[in-house]
N, C-alpha and C positions, 0 to 999 in steps of 0.2 A: 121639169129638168132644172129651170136655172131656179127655183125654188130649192131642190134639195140643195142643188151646190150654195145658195145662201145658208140652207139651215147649214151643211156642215162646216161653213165657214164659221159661223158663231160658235159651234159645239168645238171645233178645233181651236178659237180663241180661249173662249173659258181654259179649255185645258190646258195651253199651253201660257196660262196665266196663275194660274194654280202651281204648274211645276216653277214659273218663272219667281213665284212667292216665296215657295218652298226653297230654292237656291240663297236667295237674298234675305230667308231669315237663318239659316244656316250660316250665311258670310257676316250677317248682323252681330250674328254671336260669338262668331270666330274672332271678327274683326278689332284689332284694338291697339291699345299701347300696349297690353301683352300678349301678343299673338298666341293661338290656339288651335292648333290643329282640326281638319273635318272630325278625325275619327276620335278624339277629347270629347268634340262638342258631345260622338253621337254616344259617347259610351257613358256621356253623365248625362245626357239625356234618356237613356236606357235603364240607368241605374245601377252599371255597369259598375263604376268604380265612384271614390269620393277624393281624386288628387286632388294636388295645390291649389290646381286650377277650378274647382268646384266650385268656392266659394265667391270667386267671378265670375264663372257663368251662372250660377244659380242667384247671386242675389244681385249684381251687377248687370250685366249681359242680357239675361232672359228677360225682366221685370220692362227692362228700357226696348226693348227690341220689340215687345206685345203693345208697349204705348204706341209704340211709333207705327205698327199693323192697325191697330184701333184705332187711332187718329187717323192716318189713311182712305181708310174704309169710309169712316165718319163724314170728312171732310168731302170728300167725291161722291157719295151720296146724297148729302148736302147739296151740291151742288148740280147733279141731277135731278133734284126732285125740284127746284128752283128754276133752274132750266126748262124744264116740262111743265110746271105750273104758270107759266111767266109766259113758253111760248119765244124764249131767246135765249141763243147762244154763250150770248155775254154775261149773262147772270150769274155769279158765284157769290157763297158769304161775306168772302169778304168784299165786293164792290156793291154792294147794297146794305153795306152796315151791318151785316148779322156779328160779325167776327170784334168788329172793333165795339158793338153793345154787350157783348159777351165778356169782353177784353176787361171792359170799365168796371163793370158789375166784379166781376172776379180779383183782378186788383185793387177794389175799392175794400173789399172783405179781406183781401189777404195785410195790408197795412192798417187799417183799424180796426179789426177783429183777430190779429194770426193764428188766437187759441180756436177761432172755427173752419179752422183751414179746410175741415171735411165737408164743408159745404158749400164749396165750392163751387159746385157744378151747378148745384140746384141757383146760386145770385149768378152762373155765366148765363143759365137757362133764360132765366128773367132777364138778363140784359138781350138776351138775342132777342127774344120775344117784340119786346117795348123797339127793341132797333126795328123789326121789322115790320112792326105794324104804323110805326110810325111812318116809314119810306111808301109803305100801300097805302097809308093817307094820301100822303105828297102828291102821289104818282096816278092817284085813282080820278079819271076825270073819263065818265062815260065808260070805265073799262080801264086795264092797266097799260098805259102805253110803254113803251119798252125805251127809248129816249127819255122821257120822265123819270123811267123807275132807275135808268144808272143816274142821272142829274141828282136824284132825292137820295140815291143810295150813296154818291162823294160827299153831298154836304152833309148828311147825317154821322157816314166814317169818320170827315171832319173834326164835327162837333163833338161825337164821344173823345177824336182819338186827342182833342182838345181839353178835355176833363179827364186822360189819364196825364196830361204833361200835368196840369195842374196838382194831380195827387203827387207826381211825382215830386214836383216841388214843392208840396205843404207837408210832405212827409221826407223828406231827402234825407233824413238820419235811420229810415227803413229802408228804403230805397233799391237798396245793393244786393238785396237777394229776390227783385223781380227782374233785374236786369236783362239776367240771360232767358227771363221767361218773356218780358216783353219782346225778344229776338227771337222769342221760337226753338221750343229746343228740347231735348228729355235728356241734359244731364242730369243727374241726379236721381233721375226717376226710382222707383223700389216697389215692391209691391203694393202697398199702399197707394200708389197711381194708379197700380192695374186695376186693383180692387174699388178705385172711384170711380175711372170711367167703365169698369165691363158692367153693370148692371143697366147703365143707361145704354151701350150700345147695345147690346141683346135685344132691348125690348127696340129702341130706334132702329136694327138692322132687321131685325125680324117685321115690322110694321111695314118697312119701307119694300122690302122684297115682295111682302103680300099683296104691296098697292100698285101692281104693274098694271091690271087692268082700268084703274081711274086715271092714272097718268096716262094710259093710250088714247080713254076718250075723251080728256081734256085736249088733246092736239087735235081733235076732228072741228076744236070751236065747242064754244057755251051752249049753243045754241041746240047742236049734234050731240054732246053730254049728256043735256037734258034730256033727249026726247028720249037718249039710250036710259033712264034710270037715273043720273047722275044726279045729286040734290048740288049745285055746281059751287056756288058759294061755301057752302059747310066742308064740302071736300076740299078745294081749294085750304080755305083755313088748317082743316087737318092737318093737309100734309104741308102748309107750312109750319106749324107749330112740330111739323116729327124734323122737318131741315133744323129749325132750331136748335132742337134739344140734341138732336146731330153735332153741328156746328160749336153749340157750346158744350158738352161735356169733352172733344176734341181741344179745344180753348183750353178746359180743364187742366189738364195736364200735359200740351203740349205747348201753350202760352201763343201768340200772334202767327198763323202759319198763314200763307197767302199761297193762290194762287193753284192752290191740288184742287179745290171743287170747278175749276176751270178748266184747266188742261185735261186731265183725266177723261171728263164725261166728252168731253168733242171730238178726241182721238178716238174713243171709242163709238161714237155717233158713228165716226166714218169707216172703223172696220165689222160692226154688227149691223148698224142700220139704228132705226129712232124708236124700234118695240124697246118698249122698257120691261118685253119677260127677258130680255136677253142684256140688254143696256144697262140695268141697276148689277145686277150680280157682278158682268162685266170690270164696271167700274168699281164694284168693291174691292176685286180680289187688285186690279192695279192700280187701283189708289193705296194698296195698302203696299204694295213690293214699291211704289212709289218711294214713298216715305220712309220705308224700309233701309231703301237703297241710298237715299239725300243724305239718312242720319250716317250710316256705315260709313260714304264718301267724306263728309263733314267732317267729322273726327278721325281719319284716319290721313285725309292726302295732306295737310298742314299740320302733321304730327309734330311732336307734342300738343301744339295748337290747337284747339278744337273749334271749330268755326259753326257759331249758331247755325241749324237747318235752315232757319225762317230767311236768314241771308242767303245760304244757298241755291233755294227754291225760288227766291225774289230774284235770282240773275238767270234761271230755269223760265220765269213765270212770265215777267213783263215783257223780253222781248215776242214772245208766246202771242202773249195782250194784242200789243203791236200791231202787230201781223192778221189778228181775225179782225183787228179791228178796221183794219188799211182792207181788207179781203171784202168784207161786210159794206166798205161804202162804194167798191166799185160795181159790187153787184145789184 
């Protein structure tokens, strides 16, 4: 009995996370300096008409609204699979360096190379990587302790986010058009965003949804892994390397977001429970109405204003921090 009422509590989450995405990418696209009606949105998304308004939701609206579902998804998966592999709460991209090796790598390529701007994703990929294998050095003594792995994961953020000031200042006459990306943000976004990060999140969200059953037997202990099958090291690696490419093709086109691979996965620890058949999907579809929702609010409540997400989300985020972190040491 209290089994089924668990399963239909997750089965009634998913769903009403699904509708809750579906409103907020709807308002996403309505939402603006030029407001636009629900039944605009649904009639040129239907193909219904092609008015004024078309050529802002189609090439404006839509393009920025799917970044910001995609990085979502990305970024909270990211940070559940980190979570589960790691064995703590506190772990997210960005408090272990993946986001800020990501960060460096990607703005290193966009002011010395701009003509390879399409390759983006592939130098955030490599800086996540190198971020995060560097912090499992630091942190690996006998096994990963989880005290170690945030202490390696500040000073390595640190260090990168120290060698994007530096670019900043050896290039300060390019400067001015990563600004708002080192703030986090999809203005500007167009298709050409979509079409960078969708092929990496396809194969990253599809990988990540398959690996529910290695993520469960890694919370039973190395030890319990093994005996089930589990080659524990290689896996482990695995699916660090899919949070990566997670992480930074996210980075790609959304520039420094903080603090969704955090939030996300722990609310939803607490209303499905820690099975990752229920916990990864969970946190994709609200990690994505998430950020969804930040960009929508961000640009619209300090109108004409548009106020970077990644600000946003960091006055969402930290006091968040805070709080598991004040919770975590009394327990």
């Amino acid at each position: 009995m209290h089994e089924d009422k668990r399963l239909t509590r997750r089965y009634l989450t998913l769903l009403v996370g699904v509708g809750l995405l579906a409103v907020t990418l709807f308002g996403g696209i309505a939402a603006g300096a030029v407001p636009i009606t629900l039944h605009e949105v649904a009639d040129v998304l239907c193909g219904l008409t092609t008015a004024e308004n078309y050529r802002i939701i189609y090439y404006i609206r839509l393009p920025r609204v799917f970044c910001a579902a995609l990085t979502g998804t990305n970024l909270a998966l990211a940070g559940c699979i980190l979570q589960g592999i790691l064995r703590n709460p506190l772990a997210d991209p960005g408090i272990i360096g993946v986001t800020a090796g990501a960060g460096l790598a990607a703005m290193a390529l966009m002011l010395i190379t701009p003509e390879l701007t399409y390759f983006v994703p592939f130098a955030a990929f490599g800086g996540a990587v190198l971020a995060s294998l560097i912090v499992f050095m630091l942190a690996w003594e006998h096994g990963i302790h989880p005290l170690r792995l945030i202490l390696a994961g500040v000073a390595i953020a640190a260090f990168f986010g120290g060698g994007t000031a530096a670019l900043s200042v050896f290039f300060s006459d390019k400067i001015q058009g990563t600004v708002s990306w080192m703030a986090g943000g999809f203005a500007g976004d167009s298709w050409r965003h979509v079409l960078m990060i969708l092929p990496y999140s396809y194969v990253g969200i599809i990988a990540t949804l398959c690996s529910y059953r290695k993520l469960n037997a890694l919370q039973l202990g190395d030890d319990v892994a093994a005996s089930l099958g589990i080659k524990v090291e290689r896996t482990r690696f695995f699916l660090l390397t899919l949070a990566a490419l997670l992480a930074a093709s996210a980075v790609s086109v959304a520039g420094l977001l903080g603090f969704v691979g955090l939030i996300v996965p722990h609310i939803m620890r607490l209303i499905v429970g820690s099975d990752f058949e229920f916990l990864l999907p969970a946190s994709a579809i609200f990690g994505a109405a998430l950020v969804v929702f930040a960009d929508m609010t961000a640009r619209t409540v300090f109108s004409p204003v548009e106020v970077p997400v990644g600000i946003f989300l960091s006055f969402l985020g930290a006091p968040f921090f805070l709080y598991l972190l004040k919770r975590r040491m009394h327990t």
